[in-house]
Residue, then its C-alpha position, 0 to 999 in steps of 0.5 A: x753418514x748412513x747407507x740409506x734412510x731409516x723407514x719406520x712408518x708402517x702405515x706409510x709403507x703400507x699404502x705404498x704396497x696397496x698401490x700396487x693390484x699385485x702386492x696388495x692381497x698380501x697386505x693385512x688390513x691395518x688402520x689407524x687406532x681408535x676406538x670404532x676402528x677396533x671395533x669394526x675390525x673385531x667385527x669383521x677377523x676373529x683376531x687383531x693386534x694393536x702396535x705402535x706405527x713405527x717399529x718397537x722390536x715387538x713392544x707395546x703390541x696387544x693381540x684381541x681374540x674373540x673366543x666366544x666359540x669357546x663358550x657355552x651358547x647360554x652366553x650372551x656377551x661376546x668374549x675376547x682375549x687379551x695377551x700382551x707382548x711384553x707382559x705374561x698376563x692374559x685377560x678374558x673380558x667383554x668388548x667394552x673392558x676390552x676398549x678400557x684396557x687397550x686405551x690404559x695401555x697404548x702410549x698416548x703420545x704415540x701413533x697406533x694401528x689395528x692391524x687384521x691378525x693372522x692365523x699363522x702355520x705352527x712348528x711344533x706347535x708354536x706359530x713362525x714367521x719368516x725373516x728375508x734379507x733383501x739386498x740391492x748391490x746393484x740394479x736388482x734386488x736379490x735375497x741374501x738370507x731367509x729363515x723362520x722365526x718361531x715364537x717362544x711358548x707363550x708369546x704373541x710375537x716372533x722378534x728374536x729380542x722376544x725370545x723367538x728361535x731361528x730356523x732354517x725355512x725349508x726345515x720348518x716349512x717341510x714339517x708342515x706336510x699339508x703345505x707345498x714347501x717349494x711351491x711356496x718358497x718359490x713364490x715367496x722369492x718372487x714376493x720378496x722380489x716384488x715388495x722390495x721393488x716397490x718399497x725400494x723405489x718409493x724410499x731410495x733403500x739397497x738394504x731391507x728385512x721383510x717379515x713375512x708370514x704364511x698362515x695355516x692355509x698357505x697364503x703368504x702375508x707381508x707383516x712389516x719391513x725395516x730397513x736397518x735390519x739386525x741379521x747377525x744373531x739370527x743367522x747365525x743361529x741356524x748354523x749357515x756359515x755361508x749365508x751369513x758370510x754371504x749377507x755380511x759380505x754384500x751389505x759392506x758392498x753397498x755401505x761402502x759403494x753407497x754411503x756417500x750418495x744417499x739422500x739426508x731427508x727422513x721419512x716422516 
């Protein structure tokens, strides 16, 4: 039996966390797809991804740009880019190729979001986003690990099946000299702390990874969670034996002490 329930639905555990005044500004706006829902995001943030609902390791994610900016004045249409994450190709078109397209794309038996795009802070010039592994060996949630994910040259996503290279976080935020790196990991403990509080209680769930991001001002966002997380190769990539130890040695706590008592209902 498994240690806890696997949760997949993003829009699900998203509205758990806009319940609460706190939680809530870190929180994308995300809607369910369609083609006026896209279009009244493209409207409002110069950049939006579409993604499956339910967690794809970084697949089937498209990522709308307007780049109209970046154009003469002279043109009247508005321009927006489309990248793929699992394709190299990149498309300049008009808002109505750009419906055309993204419909073609998405798996019609699927269930897909638009989600508002963040202006994600950059190492070396590449954007990042954190991984943190939260645990619950007993009554309080505490963080096992954390690292950055940054993102392989040319790709719009930061999974690590995708090519993204782990780093340590402090290394990362420290290169960004305008941001306050302990500030922000201070906060972003107390973050992780609360958005696990939340998502654990709603779920029933002792082991989560939380995707995190910080953009180029220094706000701090909650992308997604998953709750049967891959740690292994990531934390190990970023040479902390102790950590890795450490995370390995507190989820075979729990799956030990808990397997047995966990609720078989699934999260629809």
């Amino acid at each position: 039996m498994a240690v806890q329930r696997y949760v997949s639905n993003k829009m699900k555990y998203n509205k758990v966390l806009l319940k609460d005044p706190w939680i809530s500004p870190y929180v994308p706006e995300t809607l369910w797809f369609s083609v006026t829902a896209l279009k009244d995001m493209l409207s409002v943030y110069p950049t939006v991804f579409v993604k499956p609902n339910s967690n794809h390791r970084g697949n089937q994610i498209l990522r709308i740009r307007n780049v109209s900016q970046q154009e003469p004045r002279s043109q009247k249409k508005s321009l927006y880019e489309l990248c793929y994450s699992y394709k190299k190709e990149v498309k300049t078109c008009s808002l109505e190729e750009v419906i055309e397209e993204v419909v073609n794309e998405i798996k019609l038996n699927e269930k897909f979001i638009v989600q508002q795009g963040i202006d994600l802070a950059t190492f070396g010039g590449l954007p990042f986003d954190l991984r943190i592994l939260m645990h619950k060996p007993e009554e309080r949630w505490q963080i096992s690990g954390w690292l950055a994910r940054v993102a392989k040259k040319g790709q719009i996503v930061t999974n690590h099946i995708r090519g993204a290279k782990a780093m340590p976080l402090d290394h990362v935020l420290k290169d960004n000299s305008h941001l306050n790196s302990t500030d922000l990991m201070i906060k972003l403990g107390d973050l992780a702390h609360q958005i696990s509080q939340a998502l654990g209680s709603y779920f029933d769930l002792r082991i989560l990874a939380l995707d995190m991001a910080v953009d180029k001002n220094g706000k701090l966002w909650f992308i997604e969670m998953n709750s049967d997380p891959m740690f292994r190769k990531m934390f190990k990539e970023i040479g902390n034996k102790e950590m890795v130890a450490n995370v390995i040695h507190i989820r075979n706590y729990i799956i030990k002490k808990y397997k047995y008592t966990k609720s078989k209902k699934k999260v629809k």
